[in-house]
N, CA and C atoms as a LAMMPS dump frame, in Angstrom:
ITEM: TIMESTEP
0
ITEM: NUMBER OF ATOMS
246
ITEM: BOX BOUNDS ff ff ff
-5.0000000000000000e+02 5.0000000000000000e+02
-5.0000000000000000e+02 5.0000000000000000e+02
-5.0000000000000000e+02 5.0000000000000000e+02
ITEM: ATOMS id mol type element x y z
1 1 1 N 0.846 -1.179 0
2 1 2 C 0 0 0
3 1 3 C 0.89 1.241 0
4 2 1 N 0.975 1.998 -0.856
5 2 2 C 1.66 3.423 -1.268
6 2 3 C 0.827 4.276 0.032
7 3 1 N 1.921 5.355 0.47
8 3 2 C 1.806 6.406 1.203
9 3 3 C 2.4 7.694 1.153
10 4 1 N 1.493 8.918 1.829
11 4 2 C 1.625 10.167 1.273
12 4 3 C 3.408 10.555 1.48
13 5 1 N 4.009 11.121 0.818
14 5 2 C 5.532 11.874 1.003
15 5 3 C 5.508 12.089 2.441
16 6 1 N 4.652 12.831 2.969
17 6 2 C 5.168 13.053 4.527
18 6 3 C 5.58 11.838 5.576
19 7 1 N 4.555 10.533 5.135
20 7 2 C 4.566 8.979 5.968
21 7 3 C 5.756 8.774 5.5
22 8 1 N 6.109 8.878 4.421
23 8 2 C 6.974 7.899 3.65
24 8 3 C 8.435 8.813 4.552
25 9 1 N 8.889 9.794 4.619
26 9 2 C 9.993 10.589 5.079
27 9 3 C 9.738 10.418 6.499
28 10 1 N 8.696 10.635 7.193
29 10 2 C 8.644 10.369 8.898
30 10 3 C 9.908 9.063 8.983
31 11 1 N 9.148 8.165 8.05
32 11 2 C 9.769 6.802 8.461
33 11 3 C 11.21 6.146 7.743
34 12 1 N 11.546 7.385 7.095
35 12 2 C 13.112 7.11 6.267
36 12 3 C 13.833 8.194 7.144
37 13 1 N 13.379 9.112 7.227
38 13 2 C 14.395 9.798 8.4
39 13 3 C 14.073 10.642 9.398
40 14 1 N 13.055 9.875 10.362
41 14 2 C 12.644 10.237 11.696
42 14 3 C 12.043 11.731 12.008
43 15 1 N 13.176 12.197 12.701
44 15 2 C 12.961 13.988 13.149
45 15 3 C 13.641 14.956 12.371
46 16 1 N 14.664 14.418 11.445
47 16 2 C 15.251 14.616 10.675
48 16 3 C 14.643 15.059 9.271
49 17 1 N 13.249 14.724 8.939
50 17 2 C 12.629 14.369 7.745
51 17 3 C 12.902 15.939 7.397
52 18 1 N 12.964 16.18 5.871
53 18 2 C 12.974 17.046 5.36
54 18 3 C 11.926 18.074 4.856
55 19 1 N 11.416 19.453 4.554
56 19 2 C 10.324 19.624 4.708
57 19 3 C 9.733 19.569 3.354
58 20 1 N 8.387 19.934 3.386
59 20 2 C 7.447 19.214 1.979
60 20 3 C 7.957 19.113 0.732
61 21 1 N 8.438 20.919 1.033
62 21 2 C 8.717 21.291 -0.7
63 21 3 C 10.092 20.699 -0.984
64 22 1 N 11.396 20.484 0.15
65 22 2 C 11.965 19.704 -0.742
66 22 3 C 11.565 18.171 -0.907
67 23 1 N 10.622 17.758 -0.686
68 23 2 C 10.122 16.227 -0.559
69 23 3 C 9.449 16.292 -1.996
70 24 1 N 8.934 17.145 -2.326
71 24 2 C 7.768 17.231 -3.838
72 24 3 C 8.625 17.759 -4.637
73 25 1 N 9.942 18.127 -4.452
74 25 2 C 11.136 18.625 -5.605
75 25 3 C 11.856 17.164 -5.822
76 26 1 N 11.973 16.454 -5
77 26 2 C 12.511 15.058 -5.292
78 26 3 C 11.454 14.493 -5.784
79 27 1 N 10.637 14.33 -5.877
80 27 2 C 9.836 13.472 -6.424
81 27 3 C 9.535 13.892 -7.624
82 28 1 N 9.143 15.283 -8.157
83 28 2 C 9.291 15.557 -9.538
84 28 3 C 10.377 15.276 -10.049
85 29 1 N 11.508 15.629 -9.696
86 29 2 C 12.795 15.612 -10.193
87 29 3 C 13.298 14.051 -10.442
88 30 1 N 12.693 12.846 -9.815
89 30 2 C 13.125 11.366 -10.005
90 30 3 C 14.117 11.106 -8.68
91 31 1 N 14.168 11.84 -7.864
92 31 2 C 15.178 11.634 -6.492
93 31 3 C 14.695 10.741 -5.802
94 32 1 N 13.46 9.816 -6.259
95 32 2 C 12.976 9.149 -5.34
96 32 3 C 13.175 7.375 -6.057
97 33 1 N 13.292 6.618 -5.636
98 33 2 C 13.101 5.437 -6.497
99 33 3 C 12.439 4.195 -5.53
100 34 1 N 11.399 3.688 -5.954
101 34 2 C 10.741 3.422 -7.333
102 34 3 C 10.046 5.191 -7.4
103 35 1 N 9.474 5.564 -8.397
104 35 2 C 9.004 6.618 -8.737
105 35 3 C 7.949 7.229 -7.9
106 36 1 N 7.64 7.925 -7.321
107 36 2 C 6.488 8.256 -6.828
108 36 3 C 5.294 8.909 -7.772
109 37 1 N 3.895 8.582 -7.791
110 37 2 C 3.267 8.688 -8.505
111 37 3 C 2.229 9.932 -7.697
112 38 1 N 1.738 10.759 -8.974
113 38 2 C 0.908 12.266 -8.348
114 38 3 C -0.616 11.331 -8.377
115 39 1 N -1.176 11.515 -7.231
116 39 2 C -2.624 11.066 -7.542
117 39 3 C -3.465 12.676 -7.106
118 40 1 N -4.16 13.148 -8.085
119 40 2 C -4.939 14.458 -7.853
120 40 3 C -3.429 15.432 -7.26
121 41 1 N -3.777 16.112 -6.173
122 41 2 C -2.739 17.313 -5.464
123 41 3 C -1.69 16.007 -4.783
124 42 1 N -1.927 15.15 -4.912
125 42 2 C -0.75 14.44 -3.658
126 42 3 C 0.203 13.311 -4.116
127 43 1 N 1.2 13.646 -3.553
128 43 2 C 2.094 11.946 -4.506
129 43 3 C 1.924 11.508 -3.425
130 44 1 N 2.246 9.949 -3.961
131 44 2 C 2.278 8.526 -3.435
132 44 3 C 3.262 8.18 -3.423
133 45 1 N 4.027 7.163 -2.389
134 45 2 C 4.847 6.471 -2.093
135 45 3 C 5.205 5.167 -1.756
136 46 1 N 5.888 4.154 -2.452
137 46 2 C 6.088 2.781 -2.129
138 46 3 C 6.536 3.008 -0.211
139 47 1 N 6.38 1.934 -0.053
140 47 2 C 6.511 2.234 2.154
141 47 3 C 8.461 2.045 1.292
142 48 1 N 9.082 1.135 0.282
143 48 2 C 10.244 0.719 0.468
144 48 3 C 11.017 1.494 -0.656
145 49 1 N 10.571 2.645 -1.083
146 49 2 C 11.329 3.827 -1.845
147 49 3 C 12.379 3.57 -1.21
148 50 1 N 13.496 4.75 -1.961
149 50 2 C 14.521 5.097 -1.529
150 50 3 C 14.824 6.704 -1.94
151 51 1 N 15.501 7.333 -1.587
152 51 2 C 16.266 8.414 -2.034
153 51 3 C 17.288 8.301 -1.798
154 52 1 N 17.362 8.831 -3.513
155 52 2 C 18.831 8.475 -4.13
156 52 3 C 19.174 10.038 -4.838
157 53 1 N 20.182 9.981 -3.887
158 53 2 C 20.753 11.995 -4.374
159 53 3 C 21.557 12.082 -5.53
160 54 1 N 21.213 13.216 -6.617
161 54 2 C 21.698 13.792 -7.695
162 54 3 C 22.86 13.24 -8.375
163 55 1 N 23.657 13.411 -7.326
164 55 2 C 24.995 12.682 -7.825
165 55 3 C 25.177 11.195 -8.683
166 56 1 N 24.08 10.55 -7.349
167 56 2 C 24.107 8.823 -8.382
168 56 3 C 22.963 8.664 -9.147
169 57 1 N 22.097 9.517 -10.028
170 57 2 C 21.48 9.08 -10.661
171 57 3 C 21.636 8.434 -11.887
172 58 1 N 21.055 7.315 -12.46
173 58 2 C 21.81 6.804 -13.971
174 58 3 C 20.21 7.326 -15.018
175 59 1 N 21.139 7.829 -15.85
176 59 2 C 19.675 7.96 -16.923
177 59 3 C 19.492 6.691 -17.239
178 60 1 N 18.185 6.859 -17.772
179 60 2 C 17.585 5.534 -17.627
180 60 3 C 16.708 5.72 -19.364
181 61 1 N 16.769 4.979 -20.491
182 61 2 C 16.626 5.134 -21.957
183 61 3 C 15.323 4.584 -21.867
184 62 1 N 14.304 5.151 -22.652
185 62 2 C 12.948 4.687 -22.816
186 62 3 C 12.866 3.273 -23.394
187 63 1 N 11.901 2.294 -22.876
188 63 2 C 11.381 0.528 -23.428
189 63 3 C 10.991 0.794 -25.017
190 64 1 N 11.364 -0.044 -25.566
191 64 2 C 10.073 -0.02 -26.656
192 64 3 C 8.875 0.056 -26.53
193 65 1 N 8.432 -0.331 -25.408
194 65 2 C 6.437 -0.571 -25.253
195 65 3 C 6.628 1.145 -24.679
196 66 1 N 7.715 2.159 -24.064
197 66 2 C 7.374 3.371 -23.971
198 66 3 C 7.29 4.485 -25.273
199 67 1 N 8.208 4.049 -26.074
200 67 2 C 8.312 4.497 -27.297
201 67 3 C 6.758 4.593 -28.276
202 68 1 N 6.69 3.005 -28.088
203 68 2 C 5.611 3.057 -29.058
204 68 3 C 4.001 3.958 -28.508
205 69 1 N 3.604 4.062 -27.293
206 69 2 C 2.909 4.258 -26.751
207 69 3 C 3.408 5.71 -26.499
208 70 1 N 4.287 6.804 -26.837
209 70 2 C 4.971 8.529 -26.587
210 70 3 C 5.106 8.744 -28.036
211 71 1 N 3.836 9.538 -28.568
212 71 2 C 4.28 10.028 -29.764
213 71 3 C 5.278 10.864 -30.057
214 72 1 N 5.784 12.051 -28.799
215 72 2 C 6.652 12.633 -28.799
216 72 3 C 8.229 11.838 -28.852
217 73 1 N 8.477 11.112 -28.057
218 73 2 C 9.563 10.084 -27.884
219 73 3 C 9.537 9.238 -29.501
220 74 1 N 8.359 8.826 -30.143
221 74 2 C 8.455 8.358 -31.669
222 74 3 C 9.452 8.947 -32.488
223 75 1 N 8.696 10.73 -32.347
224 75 2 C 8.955 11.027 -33.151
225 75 3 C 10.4 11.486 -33.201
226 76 1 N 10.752 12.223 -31.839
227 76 2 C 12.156 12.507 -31.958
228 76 3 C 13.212 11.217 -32.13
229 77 1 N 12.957 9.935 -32.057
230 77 2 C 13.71 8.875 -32.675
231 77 3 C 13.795 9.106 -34.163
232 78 1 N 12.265 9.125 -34.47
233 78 2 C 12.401 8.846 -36.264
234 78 3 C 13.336 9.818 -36.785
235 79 1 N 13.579 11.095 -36.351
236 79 2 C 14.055 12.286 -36.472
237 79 3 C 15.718 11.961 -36.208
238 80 1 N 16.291 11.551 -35.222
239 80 2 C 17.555 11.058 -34.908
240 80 3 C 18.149 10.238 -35.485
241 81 1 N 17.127 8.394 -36.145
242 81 2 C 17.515 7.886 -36.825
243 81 3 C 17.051 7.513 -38.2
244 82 1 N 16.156 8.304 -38.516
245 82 2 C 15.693 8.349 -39.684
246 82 3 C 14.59 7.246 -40.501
């Protein structure tokens, strides 16, 4: 069961937790892994996320089943490789 950014940080770093807005800047930004997902105004959180800071992030190249399904992502391929 996914939980709101604030549950999810209480319980990754106590009293320590960081406050909202940088909690909803990691999560747009991909600082969070597995991804946190926006439902309406609020993201969601796996209970066994992680945050993983700037430094070690690896880009990560779109699936084929994402490709085919992102017309934008199509097209800038067809465009790159012709």
């Amino acid at each position: 069961m996914m939980q709101s950014l604030e549950e999810w940080a209480a319980t990754k770093f106590g009293r320590h937790t960081p406050t909202l807005c940088t909690l909803r800047k990691w999560a747009r930004n991909g600082s969070i892994f597995p991804q946190p997902q926006k439902v309406g105004r609020q993201w969601l959180v796996e209970p066994l996320a992680k945050y993983v800071p700037v430094g070690e992030l690896v880009p990560v190249l779109p699936t084929r089943e994402q490709i085919a399904r992102n017309p934008l992502i199509r097209r800038i391929q067809e465009r790159r490789h012709g």
